[in-house]
Each structure stands twice: as structure tokens, then as C-alpha cells.
RODO-2510 file (C-alpha; in nm, 4 decimals, decimal comma):
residues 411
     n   res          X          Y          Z
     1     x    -2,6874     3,3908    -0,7526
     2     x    -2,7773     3,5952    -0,4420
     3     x    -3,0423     3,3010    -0,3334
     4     x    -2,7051     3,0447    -0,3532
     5     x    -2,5355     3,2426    -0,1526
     6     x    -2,7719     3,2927     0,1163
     7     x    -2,9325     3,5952     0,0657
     8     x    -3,3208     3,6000     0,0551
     9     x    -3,5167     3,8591    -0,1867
    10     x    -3,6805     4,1765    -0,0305
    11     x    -4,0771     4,1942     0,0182
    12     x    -4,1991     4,4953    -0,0356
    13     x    -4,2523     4,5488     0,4004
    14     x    -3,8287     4,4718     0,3725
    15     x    -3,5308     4,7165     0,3596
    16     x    -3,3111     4,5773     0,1515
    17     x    -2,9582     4,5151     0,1991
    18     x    -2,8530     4,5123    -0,1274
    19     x    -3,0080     4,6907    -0,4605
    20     x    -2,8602     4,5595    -0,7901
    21     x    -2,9909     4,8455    -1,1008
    22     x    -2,9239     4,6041    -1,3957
    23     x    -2,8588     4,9443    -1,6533
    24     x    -2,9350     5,0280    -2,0081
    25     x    -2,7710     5,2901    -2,2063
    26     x    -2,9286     5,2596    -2,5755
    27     x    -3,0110     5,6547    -2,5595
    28     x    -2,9741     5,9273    -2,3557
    29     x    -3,3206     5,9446    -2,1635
    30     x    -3,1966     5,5466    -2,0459
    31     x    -2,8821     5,7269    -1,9128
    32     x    -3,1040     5,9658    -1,7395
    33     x    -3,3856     5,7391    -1,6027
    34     x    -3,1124     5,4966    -1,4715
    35     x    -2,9716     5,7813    -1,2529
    36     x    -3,3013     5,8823    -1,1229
    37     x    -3,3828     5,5472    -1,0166
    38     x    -3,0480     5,5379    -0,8881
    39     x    -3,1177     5,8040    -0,6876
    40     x    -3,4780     5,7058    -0,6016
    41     x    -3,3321     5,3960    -0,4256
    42     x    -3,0959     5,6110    -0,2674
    43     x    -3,3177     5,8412    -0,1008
    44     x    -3,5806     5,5587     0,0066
    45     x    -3,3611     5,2978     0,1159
    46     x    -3,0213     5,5422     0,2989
    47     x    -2,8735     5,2036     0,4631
    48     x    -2,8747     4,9786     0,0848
    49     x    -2,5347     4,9172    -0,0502
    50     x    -2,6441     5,0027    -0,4321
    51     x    -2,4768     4,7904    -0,7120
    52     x    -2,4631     4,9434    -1,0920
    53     x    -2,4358     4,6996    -1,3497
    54     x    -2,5109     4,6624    -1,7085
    55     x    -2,3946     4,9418    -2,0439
    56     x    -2,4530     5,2189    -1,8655
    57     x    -2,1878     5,1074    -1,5588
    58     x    -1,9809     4,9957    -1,8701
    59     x    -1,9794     5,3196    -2,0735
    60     x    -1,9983     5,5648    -1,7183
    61     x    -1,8377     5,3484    -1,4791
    62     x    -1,6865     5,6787    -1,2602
    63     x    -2,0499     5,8876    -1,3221
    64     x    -2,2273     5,5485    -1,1910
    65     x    -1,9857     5,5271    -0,8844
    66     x    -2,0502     5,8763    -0,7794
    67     x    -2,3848     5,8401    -0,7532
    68     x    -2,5718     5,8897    -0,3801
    69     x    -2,5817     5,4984    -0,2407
    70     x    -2,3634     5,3023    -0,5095
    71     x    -2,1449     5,1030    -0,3194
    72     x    -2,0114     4,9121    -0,6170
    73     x    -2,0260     4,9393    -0,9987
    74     x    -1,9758     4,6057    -1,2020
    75     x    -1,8953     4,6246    -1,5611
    76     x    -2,0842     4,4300    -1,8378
    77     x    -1,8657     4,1330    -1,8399
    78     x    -1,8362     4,1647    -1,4118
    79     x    -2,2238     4,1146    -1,3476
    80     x    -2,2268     3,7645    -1,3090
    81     x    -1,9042     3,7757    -1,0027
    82     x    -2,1167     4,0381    -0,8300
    83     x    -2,1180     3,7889    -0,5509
    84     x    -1,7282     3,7809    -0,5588
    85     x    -1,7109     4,1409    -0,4494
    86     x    -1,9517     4,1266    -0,1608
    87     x    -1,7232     4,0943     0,0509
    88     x    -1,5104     4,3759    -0,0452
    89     x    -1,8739     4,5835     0,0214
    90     x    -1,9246     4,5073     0,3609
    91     x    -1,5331     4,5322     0,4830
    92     x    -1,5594     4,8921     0,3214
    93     x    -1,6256     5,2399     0,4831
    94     x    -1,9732     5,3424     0,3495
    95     x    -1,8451     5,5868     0,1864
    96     x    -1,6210     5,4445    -0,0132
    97     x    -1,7227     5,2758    -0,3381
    98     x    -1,5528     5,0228    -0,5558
    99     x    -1,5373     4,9545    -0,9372
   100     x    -1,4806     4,6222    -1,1233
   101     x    -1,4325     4,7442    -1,5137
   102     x    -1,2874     4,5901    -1,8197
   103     x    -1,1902     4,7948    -2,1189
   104     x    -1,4896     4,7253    -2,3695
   105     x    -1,1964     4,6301    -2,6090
   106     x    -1,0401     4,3705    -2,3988
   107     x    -1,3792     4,2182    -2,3407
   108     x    -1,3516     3,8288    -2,4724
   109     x    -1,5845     3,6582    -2,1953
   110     x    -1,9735     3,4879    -2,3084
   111     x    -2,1109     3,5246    -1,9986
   112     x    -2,4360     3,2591    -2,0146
   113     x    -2,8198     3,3910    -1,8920
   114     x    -3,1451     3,2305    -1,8760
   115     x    -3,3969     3,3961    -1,7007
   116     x    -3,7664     3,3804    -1,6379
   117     x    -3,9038     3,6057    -1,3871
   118     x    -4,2632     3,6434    -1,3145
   119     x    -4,3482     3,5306    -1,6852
   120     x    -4,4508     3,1695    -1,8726
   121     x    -4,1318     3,2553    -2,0833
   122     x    -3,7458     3,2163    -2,0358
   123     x    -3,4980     3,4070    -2,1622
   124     x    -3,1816     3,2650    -2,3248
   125     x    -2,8869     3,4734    -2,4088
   126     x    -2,6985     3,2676    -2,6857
   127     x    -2,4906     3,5609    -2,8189
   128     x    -2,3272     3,8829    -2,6758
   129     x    -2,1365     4,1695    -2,7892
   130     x    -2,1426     4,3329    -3,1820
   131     x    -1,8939     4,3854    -3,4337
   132     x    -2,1156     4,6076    -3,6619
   133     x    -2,0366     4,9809    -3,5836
   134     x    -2,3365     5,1708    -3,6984
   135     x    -2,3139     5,5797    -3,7096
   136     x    -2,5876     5,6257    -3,4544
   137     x    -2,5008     5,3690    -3,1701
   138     x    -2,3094     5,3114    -2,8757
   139     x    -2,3694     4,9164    -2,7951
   140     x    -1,9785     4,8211    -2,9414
   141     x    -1,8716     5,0650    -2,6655
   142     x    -2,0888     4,8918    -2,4265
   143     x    -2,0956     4,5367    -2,4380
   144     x    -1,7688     4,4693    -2,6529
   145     x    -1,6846     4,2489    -2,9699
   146     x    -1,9397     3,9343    -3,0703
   147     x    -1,9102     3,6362    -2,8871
   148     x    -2,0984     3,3435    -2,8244
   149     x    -2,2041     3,0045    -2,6135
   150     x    -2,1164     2,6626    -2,7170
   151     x    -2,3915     2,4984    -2,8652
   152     x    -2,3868     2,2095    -2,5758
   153     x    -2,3782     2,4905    -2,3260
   154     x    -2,6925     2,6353    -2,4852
   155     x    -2,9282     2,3446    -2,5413
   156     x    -2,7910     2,2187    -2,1478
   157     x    -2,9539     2,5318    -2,0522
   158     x    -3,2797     2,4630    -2,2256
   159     x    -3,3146     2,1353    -2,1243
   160     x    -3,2745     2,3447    -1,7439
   161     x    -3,5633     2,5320    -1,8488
   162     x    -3,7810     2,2436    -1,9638
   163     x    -3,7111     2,0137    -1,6176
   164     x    -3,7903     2,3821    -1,4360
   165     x    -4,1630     2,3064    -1,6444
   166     x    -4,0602     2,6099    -1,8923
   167     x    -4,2830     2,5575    -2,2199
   168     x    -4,1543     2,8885    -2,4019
   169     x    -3,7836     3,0156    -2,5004
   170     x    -3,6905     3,3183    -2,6715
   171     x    -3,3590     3,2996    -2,7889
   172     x    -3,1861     3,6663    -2,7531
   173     x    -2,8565     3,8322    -2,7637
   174     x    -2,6886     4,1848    -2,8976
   175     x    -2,6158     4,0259    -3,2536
   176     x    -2,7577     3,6674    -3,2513
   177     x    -2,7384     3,6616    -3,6179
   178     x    -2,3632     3,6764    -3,5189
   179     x    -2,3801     3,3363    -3,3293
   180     x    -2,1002     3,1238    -3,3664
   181     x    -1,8572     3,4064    -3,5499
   182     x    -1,5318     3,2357    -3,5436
   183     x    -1,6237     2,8994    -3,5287
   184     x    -1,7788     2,6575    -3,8108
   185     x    -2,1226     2,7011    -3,6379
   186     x    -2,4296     2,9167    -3,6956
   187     x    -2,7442     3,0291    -3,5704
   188     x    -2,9339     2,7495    -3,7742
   189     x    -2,7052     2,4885    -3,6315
   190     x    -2,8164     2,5780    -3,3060
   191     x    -3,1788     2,6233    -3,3544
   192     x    -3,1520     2,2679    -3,4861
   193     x    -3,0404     2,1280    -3,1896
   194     x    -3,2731     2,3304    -2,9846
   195     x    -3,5646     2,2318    -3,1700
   196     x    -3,4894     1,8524    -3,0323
   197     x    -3,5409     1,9445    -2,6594
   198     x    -3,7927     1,7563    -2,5479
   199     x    -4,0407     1,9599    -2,3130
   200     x    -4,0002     2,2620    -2,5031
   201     x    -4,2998     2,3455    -2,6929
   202     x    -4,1974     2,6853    -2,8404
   203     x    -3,8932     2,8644    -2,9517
   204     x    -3,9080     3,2398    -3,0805
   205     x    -3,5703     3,4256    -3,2466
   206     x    -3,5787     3,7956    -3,1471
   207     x    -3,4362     4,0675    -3,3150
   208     x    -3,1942     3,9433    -3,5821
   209     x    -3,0340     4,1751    -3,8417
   210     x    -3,1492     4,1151    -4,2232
   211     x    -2,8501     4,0414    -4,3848
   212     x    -2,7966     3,7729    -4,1039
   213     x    -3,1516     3,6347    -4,1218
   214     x    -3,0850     3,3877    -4,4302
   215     x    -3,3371     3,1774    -4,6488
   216     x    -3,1901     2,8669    -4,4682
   217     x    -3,3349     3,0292    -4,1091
   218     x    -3,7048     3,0987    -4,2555
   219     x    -3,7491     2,8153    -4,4283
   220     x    -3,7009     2,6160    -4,1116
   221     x    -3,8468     2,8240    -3,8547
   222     x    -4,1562     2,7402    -4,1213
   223     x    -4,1414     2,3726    -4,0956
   224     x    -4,0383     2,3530    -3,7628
   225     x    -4,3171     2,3049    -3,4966
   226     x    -4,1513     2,4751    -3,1901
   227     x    -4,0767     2,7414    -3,3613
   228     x    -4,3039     3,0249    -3,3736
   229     x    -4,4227     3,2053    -3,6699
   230     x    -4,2533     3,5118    -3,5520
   231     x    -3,9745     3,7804    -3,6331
   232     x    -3,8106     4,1069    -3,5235
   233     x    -3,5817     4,2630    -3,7920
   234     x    -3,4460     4,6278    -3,7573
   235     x    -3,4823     4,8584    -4,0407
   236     x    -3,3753     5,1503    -3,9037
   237     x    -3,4832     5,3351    -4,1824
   238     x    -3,6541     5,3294    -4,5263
   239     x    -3,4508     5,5538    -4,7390
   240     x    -3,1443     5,3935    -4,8792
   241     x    -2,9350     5,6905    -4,8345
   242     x    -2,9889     5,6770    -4,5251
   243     x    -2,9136     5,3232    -4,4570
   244     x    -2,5597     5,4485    -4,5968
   245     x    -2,5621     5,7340    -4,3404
   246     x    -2,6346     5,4897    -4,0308
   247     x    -2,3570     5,2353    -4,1552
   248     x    -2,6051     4,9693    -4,2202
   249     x    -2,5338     4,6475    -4,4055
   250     x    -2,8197     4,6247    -4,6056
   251     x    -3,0305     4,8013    -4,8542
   252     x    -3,4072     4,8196    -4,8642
   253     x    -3,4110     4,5878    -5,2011
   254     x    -3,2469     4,3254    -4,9181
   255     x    -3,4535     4,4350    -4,6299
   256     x    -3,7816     4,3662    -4,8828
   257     x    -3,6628     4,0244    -4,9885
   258     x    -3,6369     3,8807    -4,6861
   259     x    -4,0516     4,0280    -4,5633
   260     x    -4,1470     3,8727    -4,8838
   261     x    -3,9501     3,5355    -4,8344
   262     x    -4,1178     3,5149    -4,4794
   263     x    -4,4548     3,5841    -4,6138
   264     x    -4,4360     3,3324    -4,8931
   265     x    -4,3512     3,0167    -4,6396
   266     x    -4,5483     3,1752    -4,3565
   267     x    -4,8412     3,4061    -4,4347
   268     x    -4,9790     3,4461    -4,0995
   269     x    -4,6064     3,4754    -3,9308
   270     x    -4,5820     3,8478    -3,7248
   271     x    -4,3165     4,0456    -3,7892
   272     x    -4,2390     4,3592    -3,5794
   273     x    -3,9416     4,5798    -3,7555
   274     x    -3,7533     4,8493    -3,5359
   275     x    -3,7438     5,2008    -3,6617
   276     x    -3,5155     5,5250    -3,5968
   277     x    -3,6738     5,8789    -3,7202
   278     x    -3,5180     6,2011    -3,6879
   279     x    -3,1656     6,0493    -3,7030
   280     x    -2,9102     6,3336    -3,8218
   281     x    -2,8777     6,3605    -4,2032
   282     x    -3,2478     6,2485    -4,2536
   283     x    -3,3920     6,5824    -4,4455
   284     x    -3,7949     6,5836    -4,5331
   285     x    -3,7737     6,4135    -4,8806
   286     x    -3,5470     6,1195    -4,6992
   287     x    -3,8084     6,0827    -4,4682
   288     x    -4,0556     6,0877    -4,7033
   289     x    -3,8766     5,8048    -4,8352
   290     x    -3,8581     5,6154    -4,5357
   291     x    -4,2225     5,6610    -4,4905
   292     x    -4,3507     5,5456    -4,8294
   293     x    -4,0973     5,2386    -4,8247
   294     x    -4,2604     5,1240    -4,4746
   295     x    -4,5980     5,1699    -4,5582
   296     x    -4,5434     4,8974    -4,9049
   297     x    -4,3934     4,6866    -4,6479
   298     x    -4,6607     4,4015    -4,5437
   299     x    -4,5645     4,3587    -4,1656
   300     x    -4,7543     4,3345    -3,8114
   301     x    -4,6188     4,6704    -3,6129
   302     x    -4,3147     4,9198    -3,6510
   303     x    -4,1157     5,0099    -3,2956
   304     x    -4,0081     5,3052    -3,2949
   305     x    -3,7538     5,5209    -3,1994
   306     x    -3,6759     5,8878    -3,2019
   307     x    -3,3414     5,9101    -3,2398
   308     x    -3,1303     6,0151    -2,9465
   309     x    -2,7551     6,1692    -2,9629
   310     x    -2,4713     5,9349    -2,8195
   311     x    -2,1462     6,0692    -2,7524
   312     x    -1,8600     5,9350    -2,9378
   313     x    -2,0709     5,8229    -3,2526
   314     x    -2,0206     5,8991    -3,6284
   315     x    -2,3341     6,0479    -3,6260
   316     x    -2,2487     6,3286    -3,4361
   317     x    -2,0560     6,4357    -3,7636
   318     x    -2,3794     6,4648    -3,9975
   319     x    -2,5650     6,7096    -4,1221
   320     x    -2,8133     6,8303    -4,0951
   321     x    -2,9584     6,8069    -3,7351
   322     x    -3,3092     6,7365    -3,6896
   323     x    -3,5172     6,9922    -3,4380
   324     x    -3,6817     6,7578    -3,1419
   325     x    -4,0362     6,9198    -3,2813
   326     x    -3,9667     6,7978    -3,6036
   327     x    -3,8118     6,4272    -3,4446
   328     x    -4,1670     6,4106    -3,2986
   329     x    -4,3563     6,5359    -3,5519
   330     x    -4,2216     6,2204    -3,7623
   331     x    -4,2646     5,9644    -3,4946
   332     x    -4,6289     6,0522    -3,4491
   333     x    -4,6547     5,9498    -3,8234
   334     x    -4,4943     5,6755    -3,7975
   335     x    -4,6587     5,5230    -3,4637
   336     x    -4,9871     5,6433    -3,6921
   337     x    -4,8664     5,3525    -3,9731
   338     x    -4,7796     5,1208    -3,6760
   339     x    -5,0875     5,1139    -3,5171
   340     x    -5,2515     5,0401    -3,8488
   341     x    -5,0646     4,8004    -3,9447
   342     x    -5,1384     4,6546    -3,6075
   343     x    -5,4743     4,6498    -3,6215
   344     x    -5,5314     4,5708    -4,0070
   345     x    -5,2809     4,2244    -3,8902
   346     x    -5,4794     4,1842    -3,5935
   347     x    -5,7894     4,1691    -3,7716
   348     x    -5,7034     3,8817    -3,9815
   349     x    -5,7096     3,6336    -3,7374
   350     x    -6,0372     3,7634    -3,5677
   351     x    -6,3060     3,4015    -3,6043
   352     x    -6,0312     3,2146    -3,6209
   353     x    -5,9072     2,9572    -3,3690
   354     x    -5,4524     2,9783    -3,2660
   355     x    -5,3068     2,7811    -3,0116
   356     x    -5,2170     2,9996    -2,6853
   357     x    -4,9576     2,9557    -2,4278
   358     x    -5,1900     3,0578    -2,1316
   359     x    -4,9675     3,2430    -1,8538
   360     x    -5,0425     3,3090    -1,4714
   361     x    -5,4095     3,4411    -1,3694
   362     x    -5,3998     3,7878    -1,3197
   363     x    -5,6321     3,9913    -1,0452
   364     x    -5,9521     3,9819    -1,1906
   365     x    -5,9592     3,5983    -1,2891
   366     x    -5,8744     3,6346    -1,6222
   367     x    -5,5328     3,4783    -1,7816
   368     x    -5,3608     3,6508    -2,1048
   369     x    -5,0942     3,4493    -2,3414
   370     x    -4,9716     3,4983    -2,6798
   371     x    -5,0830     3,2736    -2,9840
   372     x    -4,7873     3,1298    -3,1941
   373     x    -4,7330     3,4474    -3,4120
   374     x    -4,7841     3,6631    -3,1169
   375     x    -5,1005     3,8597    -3,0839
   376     x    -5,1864     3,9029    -2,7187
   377     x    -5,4778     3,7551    -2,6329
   378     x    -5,6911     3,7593    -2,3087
   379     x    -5,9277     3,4703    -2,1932
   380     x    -6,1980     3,5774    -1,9254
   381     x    -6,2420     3,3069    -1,6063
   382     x    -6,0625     2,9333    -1,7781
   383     x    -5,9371     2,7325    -1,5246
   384     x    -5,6192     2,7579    -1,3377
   385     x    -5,5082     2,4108    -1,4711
   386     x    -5,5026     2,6191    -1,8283
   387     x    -5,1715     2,8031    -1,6901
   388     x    -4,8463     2,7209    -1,8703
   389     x    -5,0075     2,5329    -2,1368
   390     x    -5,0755     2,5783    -2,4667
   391     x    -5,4595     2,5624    -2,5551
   392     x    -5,6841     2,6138    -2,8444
   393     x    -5,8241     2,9828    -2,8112
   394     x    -6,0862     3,1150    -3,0667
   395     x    -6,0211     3,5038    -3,1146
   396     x    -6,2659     3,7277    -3,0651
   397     x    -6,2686     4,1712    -3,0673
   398     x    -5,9473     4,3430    -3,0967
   399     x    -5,9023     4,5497    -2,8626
   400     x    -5,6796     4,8683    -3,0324
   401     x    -5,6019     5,0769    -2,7220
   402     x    -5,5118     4,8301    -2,5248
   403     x    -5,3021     4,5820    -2,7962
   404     x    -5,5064     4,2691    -2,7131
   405     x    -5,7868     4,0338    -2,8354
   406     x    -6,0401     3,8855    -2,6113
   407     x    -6,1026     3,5204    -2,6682
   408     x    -6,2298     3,2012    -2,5402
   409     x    -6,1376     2,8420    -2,4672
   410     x    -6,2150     2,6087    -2,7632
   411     x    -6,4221     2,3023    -2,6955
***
């Protein structure tokens, strides 16, 4: 948007006019790390108008304005008419700030994104906002009820990214399980029309709750060819009390139904399944719980979280509270299981030849890309015509502290 209008992006020898902090407010420690950087670009760049966007504008819209630098704070559904308000910036006193905020309630604009960055992958938002209000999280507050894109407007958008020369699409949102909610469309509809882009050579579905992850969805992503053997599914937690405590839809009998579906059409697929420990109510013989249930589970890597207080949550009502020794003491077990896991998935494939979408050479000459179900992978010296394609890689040694295989071109 800046680039239409005329404005060029800093080098790093540049002051920059204008600093746009894109914000996250998931826990507390975001909150904190967005006002430090905040305040980072502040002190090294006096002149910069500063522009807040993102939850963390949209839950602390006043804190975000007060802030050393921050010339103007754009709520969630404001980021994309940041241009609109430049003007009102630069007719403005330095001093004086200005704030574009909707009510999270009053919320009703899909505001579409696809972005790519530095990376061999785009980003496509095809779903925003969430209508499930779980004990522990602020992201209702944030980003408002569910909404959604057309399905035209979506697929125009890929077929964007394939003319751009974009091989890879990962389809994300806040609830894209969600998609079409209030229409007669779903999520399968529109990975059906997606998969008929021509030029796009892989699709991957990111996190997607497991009540909303159907049959229907795995058994196509399985016989589709463009789209990769890969989930993300949030458990939260192992322990069905607890899954009653967070306000979750689903019970682990579910949650395990839908690993061993995946596994059954697609035993190589990777899944990665989020985690929360230390979450209030969660006493040692839950957690014990929550333990064994994740270590029966056969998946590719846990992420997770130690759980954070939000104000205004349910949670904040539970007992009992969890010290932050104890909160750490359980992550350390779990990141113990996840790295594992990891490795024992990892191992598998290790002989074996996947198909790679190479990405950009990096300093030393060598190029790293992801195999279809997503184990990093990282190919010493092939040749630069090998970017942003999709070649034959046999896998070699797994690297464990580093989360990558080495491997080589196959002849």
C-alpha cells in the first residue's frame, strides 16, 4: 500500500519516515515486547511518525497512543486505510497523536491479505475474527466476530500469487474452520476451488480447530495433489476436565479420532498440535493427564505454551493458580515429549527421497525448503535455477538442535 502511494521502503543506511509495528497481543509478554519495540523505534529513529496496528492497538488503543513516537494507532479492522490517515499525520503537531478504533463488537468488515515477504511462500488470509469464547483468551476482544472472503475473492487472489511466480499458499485466518459461517459455503468448498489454480503447486491449511476439521477435509487434502500432507490442530490440553475448564468444544475421544483418521489416509502427513500448560485450574494429577494423553498421541511436534493471564477472561475466575516455577517446570516436560516426537518423526523419512520446494540461497551457498509434510530440509551448493521449485531431495542426518535434515539433489 505504501509503495502505491509513493512511498519507498527504508534501507537499513535510511531514517525512516514512517514505522508501522503490526502488534500481537495473544499473552502478556506480546503486550510487553510490542511496547519495547515501540519504544526501541522511538529512541533510534526521534523524527519517525510511529503507527500501532494490529490486537494489541485493538485491545489498548489509548496505552498504544501514549507511547514515545506513536503518531497514530489503527485498529484491527483500520490497518488496511492506514494510507487514508496520512494525511491527518503530517497536518498534525508532533505531539499530537490520533486514533482510528472500532468497538471489537461492531466489527463486521473481512479485510483481504496475501502476503509473501522474503519467503517462497504466500500467505492468504481467508477468514478473520472468532466466535468461540474460550476461558483463557482474549482474540474475540481483539479481532471481533468470524467473518470471511468470498470464495471468488479468494481464489482471484491466488491466481495473483501464481502470475507473481508464487508456487506455495498457506491458507490462514483466526478460525478458518469458521470459513463461510453464515453462508451455504465451507472451508472444503473453497479448498476445492483453490486446488484448480493453475500455477499453484502446493496448498497447506494451518491451524484449524478439531471439531471444525471434518472427515470430508482429510480425506481430500489426501487425494488432492496440491495439498500438502500437513496439519496444525490445537489441543490445548490433554485432560478432559480441563478442556471443560478452557471452554473448548471438543473432548480428547474427538481430538483422538480425528489424529487417527489423518494417519489412516496419510501415514507420513505431519501434524504439529498447540499446547497450553500451567493454565489456572490444571492441578498435578490433571496434568498428569494431559501428559499421558499427549504422549499416546502419534503426531510430529507439540507447540507449546505456558499459559499467560489476560485481563477480562473467565479464567481469571479459576482455581487454583499455578506458581510460574511450577508453569515451567511442566513446559520443560512437555518441550521434552516434543522434541521426541520430533525427532522419532523425523527419523522416518531419513533414506528416503520427498519432493522439496527449494527457497532463496542463503549466505553460505546453501538453499533450505520444506518437503510436502514439512520437515525442513537443507541442500548444500544446488544451483540457483533450483530456487522456487519443487525438486526431488533424498534426506540425509537429522539434525536435532537445529530442526533440520541435510540432503541432496536426486539424480
Amino acid at each position: 500500500m505504501f509503495a502505491d502511494y509513493g512511498i519507498q521502503k527504508a534501507t537499513e543506511d535510511d531514517v525512516p519516515d514512517y514505522i508501522v509495528v503490526n502488534t500481537c497481543s495473544v499473552t502478556e509478554i506480546a503486550d510487553k515486547k510490542c511496547r519495547q519495540t515501540i519504544r526501541s523505534f522511538a529512541r533510534r529513529f526521534p523524527s519517525a511518525a510511529i503507527i500501532v496496528t494490529g490486537c494489541y492497538a485493538q485491545l489498548k488503543p489509548d496505552e498504544a497512543a501514549s507511547l514515545p513516537g506513536v503518531r497514530l494507532v489503527a485498529g484491527t479492522d483500520r490497518k488496511l486505510h492506514i494510507i487514508d490517515y496520512l494525511r491527518e499525520i503530517d497536518n498534525k503537531a508532533d505531539s499530537d497523536g490520533i486514533t482510528h478504533h472500532t468497538a471489537t463488537r461492531d466489527i463486521r468488515e473481512f479485510s483481504p491479505s496475501c502476503s509473501c515477504g522474503d519467503r517462497t511462500r504466500y500467505f492468504l488470509k481467508v477468514q478473520d475474527g472468532c466466535d468461540y469464547y474460550c476461558s483463557y483468551c482474549t482474540i474475540p476482544m481483539a479481532r471481533g466476530r468470524s467473518r470471511s472472503g468470498s470464495i471468488s475473492q479468494i481464489v482471484g487472489q491466488a491466481r495473483d500469487v501464481a502470475a507473481n511466480g508464487g508456487k506455495e499458499i498457506v491458507i490462514t485466518g483466526v478460525n478458518i474452520g469458521d470459513f463461510g459461517k453464515g453462508t451455504d459455503k465451507t472451508l472444503l468448498d473453497l479448498c476445492r476451488e483453490l486446488d484448480k489454480v493453475d500455477g499453484i503447486e502446493r496448498y497447506r491449511i494451518s491451524s484449524i480447530e478439531p471439531n471444525l476439521l471434518t472427515d470430508e477435509l482429510i480425506e481430500f487434502t489426501a487425494s488432492s495433489k496440491k495439498f500438502m500432507p500437513h496439519f496444525h490442530i490445537p489441543l490445548q490440553n490433554g485432560s478432559d476436565e480441563m478442556l471443560r475448564l478452557m471452554r473448548r468444544r471438543y473432548d480428547t475421544a474427538l481430538f483422538r479420532s480425528k489424529i487417527d483418521k489423518i494417519r489412516s489416509v496419510m501415514p507420513d502427513a505431519f501434524i504439529g498440535v498447540d499446547l497450553i500448560v500451567g493454565a489456572r485450574g490444571e492441578s498435578v494429577e490433571l496434568f498428569e493427564e494431559s501428559r499421558k494423553f499427549v504422549e499416546t498421541l502419534d503426531i510430529s511436534r507439540l507447540h507449546v505454551f505456558t499459559y499467560s493471564e489476560r485481563p477480562g477472561t473467565k479464567a481469571l475466575d479459576i482455581k487454583p493458580v499455578i506458581t510460574q516455577e511450577e508453569k515451567h517446570r511442566r513446559t520443560r516436560i512437555m518441550l521434552d515429549i516434543s522434541d521426541k516426537k520430533l525427532t522419532d518423526f523425523t527419523a522416518r523419512f531419513t533414506g528416503s527421497t520427498r519432493p522439496v520446494l527449494i527457497e532463496h540461497p542463503r549466505h553460505d551457498g546453501s538453499m533450505a525448503g520444506f518437503t510436502d509434510n514439512y520437515l525442513r530440509v537443507i541442500i548444500d551448493n544446488p544451483s540457483e535455477e533450483t530456487a522456487n521449485t519443487v525438486q526431488n531431495v533424498i534426506i540425509e542426518k537429522y539434525d536435532p538442535d537445529n530442526e533440520h535434515s541435510a540432503g541432496k539433489l536426486a539424480l
